[in-house]
C-alpha positions as CSV (number, residue, x, y, z in Angstrom):
1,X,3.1,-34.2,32.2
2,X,-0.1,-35.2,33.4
3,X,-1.8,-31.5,31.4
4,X,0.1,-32.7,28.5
5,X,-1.5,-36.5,28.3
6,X,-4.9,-34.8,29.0
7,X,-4.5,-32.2,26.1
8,X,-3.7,-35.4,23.8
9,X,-6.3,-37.5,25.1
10,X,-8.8,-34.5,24.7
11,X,-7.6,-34.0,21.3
12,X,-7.9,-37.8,20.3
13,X,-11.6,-38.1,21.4
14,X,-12.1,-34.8,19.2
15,X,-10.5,-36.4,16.1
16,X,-12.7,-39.5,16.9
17,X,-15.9,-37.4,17.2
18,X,-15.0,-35.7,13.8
19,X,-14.5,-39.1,11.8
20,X,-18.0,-40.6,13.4
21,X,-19.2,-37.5,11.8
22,X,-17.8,-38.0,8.5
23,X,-18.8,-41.2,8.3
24,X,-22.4,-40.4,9.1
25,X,-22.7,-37.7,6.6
26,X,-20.8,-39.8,3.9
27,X,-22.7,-42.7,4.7
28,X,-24.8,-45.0,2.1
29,X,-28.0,-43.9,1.0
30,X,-30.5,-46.9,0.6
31,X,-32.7,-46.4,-2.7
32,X,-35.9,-49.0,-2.4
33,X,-36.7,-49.3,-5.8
34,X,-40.6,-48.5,-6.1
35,X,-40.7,-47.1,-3.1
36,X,-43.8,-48.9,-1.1
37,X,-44.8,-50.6,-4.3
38,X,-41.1,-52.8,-4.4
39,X,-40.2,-54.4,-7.7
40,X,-43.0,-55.9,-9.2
41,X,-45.2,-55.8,-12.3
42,X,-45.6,-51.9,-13.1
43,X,-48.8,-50.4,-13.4
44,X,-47.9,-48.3,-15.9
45,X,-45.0,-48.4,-18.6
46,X,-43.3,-44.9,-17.1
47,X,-43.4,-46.5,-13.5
48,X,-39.9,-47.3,-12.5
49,X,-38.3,-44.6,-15.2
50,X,-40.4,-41.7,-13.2
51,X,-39.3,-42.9,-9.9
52,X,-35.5,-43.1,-10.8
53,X,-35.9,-39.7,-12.0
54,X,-37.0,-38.6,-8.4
55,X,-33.7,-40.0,-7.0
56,X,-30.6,-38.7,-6.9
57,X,-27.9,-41.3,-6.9
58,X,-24.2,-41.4,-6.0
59,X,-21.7,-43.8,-6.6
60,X,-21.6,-46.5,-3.2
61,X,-25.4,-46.1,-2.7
62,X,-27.1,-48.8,-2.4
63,X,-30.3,-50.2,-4.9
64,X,-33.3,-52.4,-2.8
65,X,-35.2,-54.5,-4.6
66,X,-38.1,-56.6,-2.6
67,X,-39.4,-58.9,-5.0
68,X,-40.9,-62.5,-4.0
69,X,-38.1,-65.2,-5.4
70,X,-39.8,-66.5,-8.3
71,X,-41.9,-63.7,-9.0
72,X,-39.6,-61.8,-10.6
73,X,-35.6,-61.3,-11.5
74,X,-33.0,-58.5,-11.3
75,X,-30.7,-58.1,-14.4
76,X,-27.6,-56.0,-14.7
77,X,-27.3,-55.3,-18.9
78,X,-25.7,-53.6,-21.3
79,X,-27.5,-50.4,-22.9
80,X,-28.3,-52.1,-26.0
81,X,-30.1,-55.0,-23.9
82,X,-31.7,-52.6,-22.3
83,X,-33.3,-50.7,-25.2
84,X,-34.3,-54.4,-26.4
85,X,-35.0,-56.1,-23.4
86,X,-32.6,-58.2,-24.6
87,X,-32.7,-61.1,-21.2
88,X,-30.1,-63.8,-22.7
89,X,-26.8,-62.4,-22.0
90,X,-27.0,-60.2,-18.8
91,X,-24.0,-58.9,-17.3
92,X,-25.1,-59.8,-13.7
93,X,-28.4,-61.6,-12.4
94,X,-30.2,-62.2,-9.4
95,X,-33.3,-64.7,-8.7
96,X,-33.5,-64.4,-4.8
97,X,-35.5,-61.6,-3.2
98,X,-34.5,-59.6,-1.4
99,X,-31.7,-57.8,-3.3
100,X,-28.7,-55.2,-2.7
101,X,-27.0,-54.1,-5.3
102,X,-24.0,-51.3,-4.9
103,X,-24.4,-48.1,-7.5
104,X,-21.1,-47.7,-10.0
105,X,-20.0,-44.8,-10.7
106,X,-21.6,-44.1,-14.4
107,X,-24.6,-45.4,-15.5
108,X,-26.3,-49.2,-15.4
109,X,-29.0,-50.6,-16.7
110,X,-31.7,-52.4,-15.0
111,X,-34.7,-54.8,-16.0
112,X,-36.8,-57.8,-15.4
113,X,-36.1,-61.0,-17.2
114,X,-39.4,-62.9,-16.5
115,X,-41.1,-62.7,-20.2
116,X,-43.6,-59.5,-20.8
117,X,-42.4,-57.7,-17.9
118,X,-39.4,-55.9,-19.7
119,X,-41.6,-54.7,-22.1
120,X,-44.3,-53.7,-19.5
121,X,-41.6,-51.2,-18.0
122,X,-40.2,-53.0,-15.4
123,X,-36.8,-51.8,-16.0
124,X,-35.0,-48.3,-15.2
125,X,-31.8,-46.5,-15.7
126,X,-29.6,-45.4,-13.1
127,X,-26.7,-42.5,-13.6
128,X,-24.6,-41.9,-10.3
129,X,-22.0,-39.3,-9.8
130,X,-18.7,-40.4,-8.2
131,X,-18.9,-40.0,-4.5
132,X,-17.3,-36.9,-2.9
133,X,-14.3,-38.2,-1.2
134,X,-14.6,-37.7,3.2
135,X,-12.9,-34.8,4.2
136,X,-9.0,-35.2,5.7
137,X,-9.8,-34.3,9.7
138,X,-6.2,-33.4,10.3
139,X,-5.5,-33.5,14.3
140,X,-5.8,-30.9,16.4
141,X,-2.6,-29.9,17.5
142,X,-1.9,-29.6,21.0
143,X,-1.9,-26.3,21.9
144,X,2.0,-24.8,22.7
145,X,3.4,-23.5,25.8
146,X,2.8,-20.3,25.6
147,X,6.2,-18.8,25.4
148,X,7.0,-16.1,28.3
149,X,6.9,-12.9,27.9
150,X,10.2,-11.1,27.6
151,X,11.3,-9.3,30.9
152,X,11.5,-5.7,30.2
153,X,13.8,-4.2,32.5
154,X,12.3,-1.1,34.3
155,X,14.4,1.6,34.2
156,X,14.2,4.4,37.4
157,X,13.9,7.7,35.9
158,X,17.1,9.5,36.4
159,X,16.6,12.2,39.0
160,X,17.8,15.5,38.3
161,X,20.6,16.3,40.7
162,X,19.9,19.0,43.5
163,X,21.0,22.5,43.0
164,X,23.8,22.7,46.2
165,X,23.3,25.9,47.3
166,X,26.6,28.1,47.0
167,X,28.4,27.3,51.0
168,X,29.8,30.9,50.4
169,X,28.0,32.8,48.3
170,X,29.2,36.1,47.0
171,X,28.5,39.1,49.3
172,X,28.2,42.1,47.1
173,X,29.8,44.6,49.3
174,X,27.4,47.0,51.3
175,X,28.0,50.8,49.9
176,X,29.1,52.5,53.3
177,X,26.4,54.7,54.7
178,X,28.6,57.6,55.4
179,X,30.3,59.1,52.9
180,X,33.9,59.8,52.2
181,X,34.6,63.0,53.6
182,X,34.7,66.0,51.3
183,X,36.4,68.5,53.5
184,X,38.7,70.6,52.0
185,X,42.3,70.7,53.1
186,X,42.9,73.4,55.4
187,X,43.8,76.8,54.5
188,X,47.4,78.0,55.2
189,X,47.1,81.8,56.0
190,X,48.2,84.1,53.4
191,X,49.7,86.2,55.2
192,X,53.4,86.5,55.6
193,X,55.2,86.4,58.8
194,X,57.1,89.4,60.0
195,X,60.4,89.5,60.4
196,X,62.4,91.4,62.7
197,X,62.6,94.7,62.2
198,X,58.7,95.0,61.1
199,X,60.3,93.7,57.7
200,X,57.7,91.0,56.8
201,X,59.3,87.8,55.8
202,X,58.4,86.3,52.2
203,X,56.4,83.5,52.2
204,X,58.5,80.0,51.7
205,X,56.4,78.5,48.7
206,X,55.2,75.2,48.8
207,X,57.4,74.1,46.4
208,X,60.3,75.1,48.6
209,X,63.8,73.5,48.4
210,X,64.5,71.6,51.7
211,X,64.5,72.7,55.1
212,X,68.7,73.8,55.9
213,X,68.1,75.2,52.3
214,X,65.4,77.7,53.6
215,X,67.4,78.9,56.6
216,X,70.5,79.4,54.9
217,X,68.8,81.9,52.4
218,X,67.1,83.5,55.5
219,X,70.7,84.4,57.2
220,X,71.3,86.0,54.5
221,X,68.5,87.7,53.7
222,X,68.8,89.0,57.7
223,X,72.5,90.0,56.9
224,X,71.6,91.7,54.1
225,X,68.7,93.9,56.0
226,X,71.0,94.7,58.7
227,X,74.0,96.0,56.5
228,X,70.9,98.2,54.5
229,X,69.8,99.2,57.9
């Protein structure tokens, strides 16, 4: 609260500060007519035309003339009066020295009504532009809260999950160093078995039919070599 009422109090003496500036630079400019010379009898007939030349003149300035009271006069007139020095019917006069008179917007006509002096050149023309209106200050505005800054919510890069390493891994089986033996089976002799009588006995094949098959067909092959015998 109390950085808020110091921001508007800061702002009011800064809106303050701007109009005193305003009003200096849009202030009245004072015109003293004749400049050190004042508003007297001219010395020449161009006098008071070539100094209102030099001037620049906006409405709300303001026209000095220093005259002594009874010396001379300050009419306001039409232009026709002007051109004329017409003195009966002025629009405005004034018989007291000093005088301030406020510029209008436009142009007005000025001159002397004490006789001869009129026609002598005391008398001049002003044309004023219409005053530039002040500039608007609008008020500073007290500065916001600056709003805070959205929370961005941090996000943990996502880890890559660890290879587990296999608990059993496949064991490609180890070739066995010694080789299969490659013996042949062994040899059954060849040569066949002699039976009694020197007779040798024929070989029983191995495609032989069973056993009590085999020793009934070598009775009678023994019967039959005994009856030949």
């Amino acid at each position: 609260m109390a950085g808020k009422c110091s921001t508007i109090g800061a702002n009011g003496i800064f809106v303050l500060v701007c109009l005193a500036v305003v009003q200096l630079c849009s202030a009245q400019t004072v015109h003293v007519v004749g400049g050190s010379t004042g508003w007297t009898f001219p010395s020449s007939s161009s006098f008071y035309s070539t100094w209102a030349a030099s001037q620049t003149f906006r409405a709300g300035d303001v026209l000095e003339f220093n005259f002594t009271t009874g010396s001379h006069s300050v009419a306001t007139v039409t232009k026709s009066a002007y051109v004329n020095c017409n003195t009966n019917s002025p629009l405005a006069l004034s018989t007291t020295g000093p005088v301030s008179i406020t510029v209008k917007s436009g142009t007005q006509y000025f001159l002397c009504t004490y006789p001869g002096h009129c026609d002598a050149g005391q008398k001049f023309t002003v044309t004023a532009s219409a005053s530039s209106p002040a500039p608007v200050v609008a008020p500073a505005s007290s500065p916001r809260a600056a709003a805070p800054a959205p929370r961005i919510a941090s996000k943990s890069p996502k880890k890559s999950p660890a290879a587990s390493p296999l608990s059993n891994p496949a064991v490609s089986p180890t070739p066995s160093s010694t080789p299969a033996s490659t013996s042949a089976p062994p040899t059954v002799s060849s040569a066949p078995a002699e039976g009694p009588g020197g007779a040798a006995s024929s070989p029983s094949p191995s495609s032989a039919p069973p056993a009590a098959a085999a020793g009934m067909i070598i009775s009678l092959v023994s019967v039959a070599v005994a009856i030949l015998c």
